[in-house]
C-alpha positions as CSV (number, residue, x, y, z in Angstrom):
1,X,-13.3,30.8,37.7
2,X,-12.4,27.1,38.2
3,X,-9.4,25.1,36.1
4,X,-9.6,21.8,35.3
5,X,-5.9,20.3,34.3
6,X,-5.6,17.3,32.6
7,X,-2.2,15.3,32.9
8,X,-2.6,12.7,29.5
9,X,-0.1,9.7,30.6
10,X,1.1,6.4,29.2
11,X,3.7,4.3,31.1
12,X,5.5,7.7,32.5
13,X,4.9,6.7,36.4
14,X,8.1,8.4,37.5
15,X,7.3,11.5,35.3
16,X,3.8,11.7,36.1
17,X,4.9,12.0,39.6
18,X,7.2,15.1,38.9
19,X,4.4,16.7,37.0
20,X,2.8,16.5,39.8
21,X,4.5,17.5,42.2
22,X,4.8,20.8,40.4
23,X,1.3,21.2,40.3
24,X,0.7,20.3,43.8
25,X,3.4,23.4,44.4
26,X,1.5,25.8,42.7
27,X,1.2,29.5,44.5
28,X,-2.8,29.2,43.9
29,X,-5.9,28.1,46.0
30,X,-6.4,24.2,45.9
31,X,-9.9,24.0,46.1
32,X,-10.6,26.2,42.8
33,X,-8.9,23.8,40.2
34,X,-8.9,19.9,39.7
35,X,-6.5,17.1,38.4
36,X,-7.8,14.7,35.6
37,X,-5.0,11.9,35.6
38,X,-6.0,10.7,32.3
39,X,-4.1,7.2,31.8
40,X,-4.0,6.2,28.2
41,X,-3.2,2.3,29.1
42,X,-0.1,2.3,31.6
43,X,1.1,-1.3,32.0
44,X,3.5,0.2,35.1
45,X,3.0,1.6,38.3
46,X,1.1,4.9,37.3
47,X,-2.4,4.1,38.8
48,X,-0.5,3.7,42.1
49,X,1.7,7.5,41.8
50,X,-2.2,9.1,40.9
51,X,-3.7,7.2,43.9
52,X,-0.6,8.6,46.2
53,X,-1.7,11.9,45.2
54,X,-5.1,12.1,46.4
55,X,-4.4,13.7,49.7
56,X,-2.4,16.3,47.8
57,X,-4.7,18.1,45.8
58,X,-8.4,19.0,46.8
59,X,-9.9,17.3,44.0
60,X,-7.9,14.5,42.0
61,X,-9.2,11.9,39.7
62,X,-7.5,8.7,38.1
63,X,-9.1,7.3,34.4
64,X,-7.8,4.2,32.8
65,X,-8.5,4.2,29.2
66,X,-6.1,1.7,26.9
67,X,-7.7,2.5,23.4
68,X,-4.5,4.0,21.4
69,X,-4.1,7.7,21.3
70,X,-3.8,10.8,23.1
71,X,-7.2,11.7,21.7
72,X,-8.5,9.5,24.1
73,X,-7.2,10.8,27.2
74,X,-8.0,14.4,25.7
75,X,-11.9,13.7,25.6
76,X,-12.2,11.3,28.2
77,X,-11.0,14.3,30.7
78,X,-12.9,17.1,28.8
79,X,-15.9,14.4,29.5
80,X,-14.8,14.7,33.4
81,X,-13.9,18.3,33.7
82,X,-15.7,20.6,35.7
83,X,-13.8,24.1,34.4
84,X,-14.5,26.8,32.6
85,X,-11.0,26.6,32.0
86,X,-9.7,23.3,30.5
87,X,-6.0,22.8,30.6
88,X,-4.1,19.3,28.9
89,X,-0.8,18.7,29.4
90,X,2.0,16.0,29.1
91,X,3.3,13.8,31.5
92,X,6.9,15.5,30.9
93,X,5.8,19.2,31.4
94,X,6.9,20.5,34.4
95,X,4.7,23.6,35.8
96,X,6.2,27.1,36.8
97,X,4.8,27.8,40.5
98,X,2.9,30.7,38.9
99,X,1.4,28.5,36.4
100,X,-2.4,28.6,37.9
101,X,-2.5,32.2,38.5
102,X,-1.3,33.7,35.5
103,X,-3.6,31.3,33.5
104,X,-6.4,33.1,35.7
105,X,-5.1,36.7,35.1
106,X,-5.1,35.9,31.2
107,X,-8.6,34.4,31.4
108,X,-9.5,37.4,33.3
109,X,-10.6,38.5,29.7
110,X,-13.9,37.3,28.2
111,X,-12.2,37.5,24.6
112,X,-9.2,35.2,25.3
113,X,-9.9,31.6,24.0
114,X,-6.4,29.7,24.5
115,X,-3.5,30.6,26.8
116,X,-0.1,29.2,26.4
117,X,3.6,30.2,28.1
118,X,7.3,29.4,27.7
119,X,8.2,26.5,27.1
120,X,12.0,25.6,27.7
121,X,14.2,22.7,27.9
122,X,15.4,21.6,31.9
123,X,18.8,23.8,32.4
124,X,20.8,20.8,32.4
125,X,20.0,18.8,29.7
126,X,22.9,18.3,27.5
127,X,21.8,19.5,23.7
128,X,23.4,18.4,20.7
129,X,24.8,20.2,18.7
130,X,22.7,20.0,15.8
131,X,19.6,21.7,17.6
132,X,20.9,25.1,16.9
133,X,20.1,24.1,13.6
134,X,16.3,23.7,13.8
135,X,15.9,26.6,16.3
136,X,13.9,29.6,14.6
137,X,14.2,33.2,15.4
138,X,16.3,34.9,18.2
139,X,15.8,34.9,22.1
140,X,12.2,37.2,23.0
141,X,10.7,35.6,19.4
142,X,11.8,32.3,19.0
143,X,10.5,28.6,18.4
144,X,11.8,25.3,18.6
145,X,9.1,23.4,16.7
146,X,11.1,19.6,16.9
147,X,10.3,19.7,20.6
148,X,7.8,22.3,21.3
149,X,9.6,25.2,22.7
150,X,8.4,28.5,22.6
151,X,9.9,31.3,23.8
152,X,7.5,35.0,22.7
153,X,9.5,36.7,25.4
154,X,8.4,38.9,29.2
155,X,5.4,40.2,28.4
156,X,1.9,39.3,27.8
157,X,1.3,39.2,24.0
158,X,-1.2,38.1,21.6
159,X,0.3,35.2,19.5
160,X,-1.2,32.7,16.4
161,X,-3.1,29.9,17.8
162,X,-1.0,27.0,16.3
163,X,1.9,27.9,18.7
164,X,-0.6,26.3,21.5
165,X,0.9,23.3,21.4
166,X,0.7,19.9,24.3
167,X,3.4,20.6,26.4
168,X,1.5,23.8,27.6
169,X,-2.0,23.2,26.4
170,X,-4.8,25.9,27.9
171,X,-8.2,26.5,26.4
172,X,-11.6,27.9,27.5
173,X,-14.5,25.2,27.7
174,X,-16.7,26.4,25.3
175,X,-14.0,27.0,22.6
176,X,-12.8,23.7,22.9
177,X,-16.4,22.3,21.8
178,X,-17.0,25.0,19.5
179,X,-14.3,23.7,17.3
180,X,-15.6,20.3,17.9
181,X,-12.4,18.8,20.5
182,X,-9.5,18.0,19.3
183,X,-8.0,15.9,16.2
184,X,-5.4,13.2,16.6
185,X,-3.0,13.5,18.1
186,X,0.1,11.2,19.4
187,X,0.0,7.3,18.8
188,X,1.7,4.2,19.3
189,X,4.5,3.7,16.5
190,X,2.1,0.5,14.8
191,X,-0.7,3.0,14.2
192,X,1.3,6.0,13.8
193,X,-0.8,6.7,10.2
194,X,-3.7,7.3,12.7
195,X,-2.4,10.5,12.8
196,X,-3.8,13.8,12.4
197,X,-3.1,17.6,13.5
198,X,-4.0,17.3,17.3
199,X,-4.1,20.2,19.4
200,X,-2.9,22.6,16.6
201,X,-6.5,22.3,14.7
202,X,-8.1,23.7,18.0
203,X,-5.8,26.7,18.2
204,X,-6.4,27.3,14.3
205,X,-9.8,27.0,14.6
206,X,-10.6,29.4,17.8
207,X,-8.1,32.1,16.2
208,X,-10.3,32.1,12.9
209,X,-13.3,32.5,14.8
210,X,-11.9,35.3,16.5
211,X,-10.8,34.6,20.1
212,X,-7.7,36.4,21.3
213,X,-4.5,33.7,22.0
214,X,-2.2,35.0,24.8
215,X,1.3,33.9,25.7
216,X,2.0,34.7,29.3
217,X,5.7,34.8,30.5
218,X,4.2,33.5,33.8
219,X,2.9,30.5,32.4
220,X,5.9,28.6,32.1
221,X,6.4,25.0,31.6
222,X,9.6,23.1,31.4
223,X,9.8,20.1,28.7
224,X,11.4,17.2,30.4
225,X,12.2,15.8,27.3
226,X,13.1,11.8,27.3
227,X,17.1,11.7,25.6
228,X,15.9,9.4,22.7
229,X,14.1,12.5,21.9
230,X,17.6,14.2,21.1
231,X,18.6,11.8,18.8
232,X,18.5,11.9,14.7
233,X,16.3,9.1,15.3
234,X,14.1,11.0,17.1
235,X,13.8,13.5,14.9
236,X,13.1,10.9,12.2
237,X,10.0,10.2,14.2
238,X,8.8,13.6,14.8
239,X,8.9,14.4,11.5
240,X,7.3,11.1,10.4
241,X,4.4,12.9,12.5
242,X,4.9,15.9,10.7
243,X,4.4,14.5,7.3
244,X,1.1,12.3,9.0
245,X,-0.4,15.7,10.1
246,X,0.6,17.4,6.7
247,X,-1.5,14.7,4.7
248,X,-4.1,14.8,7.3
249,X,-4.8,18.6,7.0
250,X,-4.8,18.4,3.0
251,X,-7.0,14.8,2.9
252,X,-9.5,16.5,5.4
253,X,-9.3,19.9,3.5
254,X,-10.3,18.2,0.3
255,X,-12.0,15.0,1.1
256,X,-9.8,13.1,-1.7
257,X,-6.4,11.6,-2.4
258,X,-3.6,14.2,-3.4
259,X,-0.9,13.8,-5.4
260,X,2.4,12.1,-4.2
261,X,4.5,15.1,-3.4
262,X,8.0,15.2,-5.3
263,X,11.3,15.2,-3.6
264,X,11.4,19.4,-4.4
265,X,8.5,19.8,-3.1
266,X,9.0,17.3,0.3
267,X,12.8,19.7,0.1
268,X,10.3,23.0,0.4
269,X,8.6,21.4,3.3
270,X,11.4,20.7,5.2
271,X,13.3,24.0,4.9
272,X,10.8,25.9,6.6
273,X,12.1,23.9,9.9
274,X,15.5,24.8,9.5
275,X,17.2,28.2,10.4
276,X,19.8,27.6,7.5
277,X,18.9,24.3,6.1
278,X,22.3,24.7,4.1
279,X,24.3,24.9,7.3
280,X,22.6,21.7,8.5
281,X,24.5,18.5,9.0
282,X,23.4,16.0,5.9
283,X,22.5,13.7,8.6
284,X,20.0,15.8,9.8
285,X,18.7,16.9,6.7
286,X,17.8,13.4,6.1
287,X,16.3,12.6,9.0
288,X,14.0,15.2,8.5
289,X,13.2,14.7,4.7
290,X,12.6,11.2,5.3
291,X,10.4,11.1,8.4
292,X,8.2,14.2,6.6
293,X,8.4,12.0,3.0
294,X,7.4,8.7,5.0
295,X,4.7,10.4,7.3
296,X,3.0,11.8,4.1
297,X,3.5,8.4,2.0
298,X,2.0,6.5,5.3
299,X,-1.2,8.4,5.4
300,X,-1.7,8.4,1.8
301,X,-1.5,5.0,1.1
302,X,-4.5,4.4,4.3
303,X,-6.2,6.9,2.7
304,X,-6.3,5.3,-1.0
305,X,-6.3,1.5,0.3
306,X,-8.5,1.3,3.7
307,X,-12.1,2.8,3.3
308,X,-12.1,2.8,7.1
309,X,-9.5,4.1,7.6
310,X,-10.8,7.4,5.2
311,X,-13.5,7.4,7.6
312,X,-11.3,8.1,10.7
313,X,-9.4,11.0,8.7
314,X,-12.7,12.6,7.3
315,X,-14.9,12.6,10.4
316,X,-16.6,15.8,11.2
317,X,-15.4,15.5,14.8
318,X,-13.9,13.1,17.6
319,X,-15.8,13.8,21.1
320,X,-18.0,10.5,20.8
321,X,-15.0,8.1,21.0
322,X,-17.1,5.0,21.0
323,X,-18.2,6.3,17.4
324,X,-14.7,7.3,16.6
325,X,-12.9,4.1,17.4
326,X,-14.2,1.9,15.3
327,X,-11.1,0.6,13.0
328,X,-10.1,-2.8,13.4
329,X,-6.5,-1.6,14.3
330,X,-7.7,0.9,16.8
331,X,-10.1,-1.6,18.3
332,X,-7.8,-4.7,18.7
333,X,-6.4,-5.7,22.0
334,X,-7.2,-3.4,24.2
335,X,-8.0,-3.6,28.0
336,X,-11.2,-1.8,29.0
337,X,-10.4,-1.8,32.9
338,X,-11.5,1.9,33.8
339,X,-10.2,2.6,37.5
340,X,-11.6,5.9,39.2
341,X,-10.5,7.4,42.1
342,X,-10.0,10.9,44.6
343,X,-12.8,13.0,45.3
């Protein structure tokens, strides 16, 4: 079995270095997996921490790809990869030692589709309070979906495929183009109505066609969250994305324009991410009600207004970018220089 990881980056030098760094320290043989460094338009020093690498792993490769969107540096390295097993993570997920080799002991079985592992925050990050108040479940069976933490306890378990999120991203090959790649995921704040439901339509899709999803205690990943991420306006903008992938699913799921949702029904949404929503600071609250109500109102309006931009939301799939990225917006400005490099 080979593994091909894919590290998607964006002006993260210093964090793409530690990311790798944890890969290059994995208790696994070099020469059967690969690094994909999969730059998504880094105006910093990133090209030069990939090409400092290359004596590190066996077999390391540098893209440069500037067209918006973590979509790109998704298909771009599933273009490149050699592996039966496909792996995509994010420049701030930092990789248990045992990372590699429990993703092969899961794969071990022909059934398994996607793999996935804790996902924590670093020991010393300083939490605000208010975090408690969008963690869900208790310790062994618990989620943190603001930031991606996941925590299904010590044992190997079979779990639903949307808690395979980015942080900790692992998927057979042939599933991934089964489902036809991956949707849209993360974008620049301009184009942030671009959109869509990312990694968690692949997970959907492979679990509904029956492939097993197993967590692995030993596939642990630490989220090296950035600190404007523990702000209320970071939650603001993760739940802007929340609302954009909410209108996505339903304008994809029904091919025409829904309904603005009322405020009861945007105050439904929103209390399925809180523990005790009643408990919840009214700061928070509104930070999340807003970012969901703006996110849906975003995409909507594209939707109604921008016949091209219908197009992007309704395509059947996204592996041929060139076919993809055709919207003016997602087409403007962009430097093509590809760099390649490693073995």
């Amino acid at each position: 079995m080979t593994i091909s990881v894919t590290v998607t980056t964006c002006n993260r030098a210093d964090s793409l270095a530690r990311v790798l760094e944890t890969l290059a320290a994995q208790d696994f043989p070099g020469d059967d997996f690969e690094v994909i460094v999969s730059d998504n338009g880094s105006r910093d020093h990133t090209r030069d921490v990939a090409q400092a690498f290359t004596n590190r792993f066996t077999n390391l490769r540098y893209l440069f790809d500037a067209r918006p969107g973590q979509l790109v540096g998704w298909h771009r390295g599933l273009a490149l990869a050699q592996g039966e097993i496909t792996c995509f993570i994010d420049d701030d997920s930092l990789l248990a030692p045992t990372w590699l080799a429990a993703l092969k002991e899961a794969y071990a079985d022909p059934y398994v589709g996607l793999v996935t592992g804790p996902i924590t925050l670093p020991e010393e990050r300083v939490r605000p309070d208010w975090l408690t108040h969008l963690t869900l479940g208790e310790p062994g069976g618990q989620t943190l979906p603001f930031l991606g933490l996941l925590d299904c306890g010590g044992a190997i378990r079979d779990i639903p495929g949307n808690f395979v999120w980015g942080t900790n991203f692992t998927v057979r090959r042939a599933v991934l183009k089964e489902v036809g790649g991956f949707h849209p995921c993360a974008m620049p704040w301009r184009l942030i109505r671009f959109y869509g439901d990312g990694e968690v339509h692949v997970g959907r899709s492979a679990a509904a066609r029956g492939h097993r999803v197993l967590y692995h205690p030993a596939a642990a990943v630490i989220h090296d969250v950035h600190a404007d991420r523990l702000t209320l306006d970071g939650v603001y903008r993760k739940f802007v994305t929340s609302g954009c992938a909410r209108a996505y699913q339903a304008l994809r799921a029904n091919d025409e324009l829904f309904p603005s949702p009322s405020s009861e029904e945007i105050a439904a949404i929103a209390m399925r991410y809180f523990r005790d929503e009643a408990a919840a600071p009214v700061e928070l609250r509104d930070a999340v009600t807003r970012g969901i109500t703006d996110g849906i109102d975003w995409v909507r309006r594209g939707f109604e207004s921008d016949p091209q931009f219908r197009e992007w939301v309704t395509r059947p799939d996204y592996l041929d970018l060139d076919a993809a990225y055709t919207h003016p917006e997602l087409t403007s400005q962009i430097d093509t220089q590809d760099w390649r490099s490693g073995t």
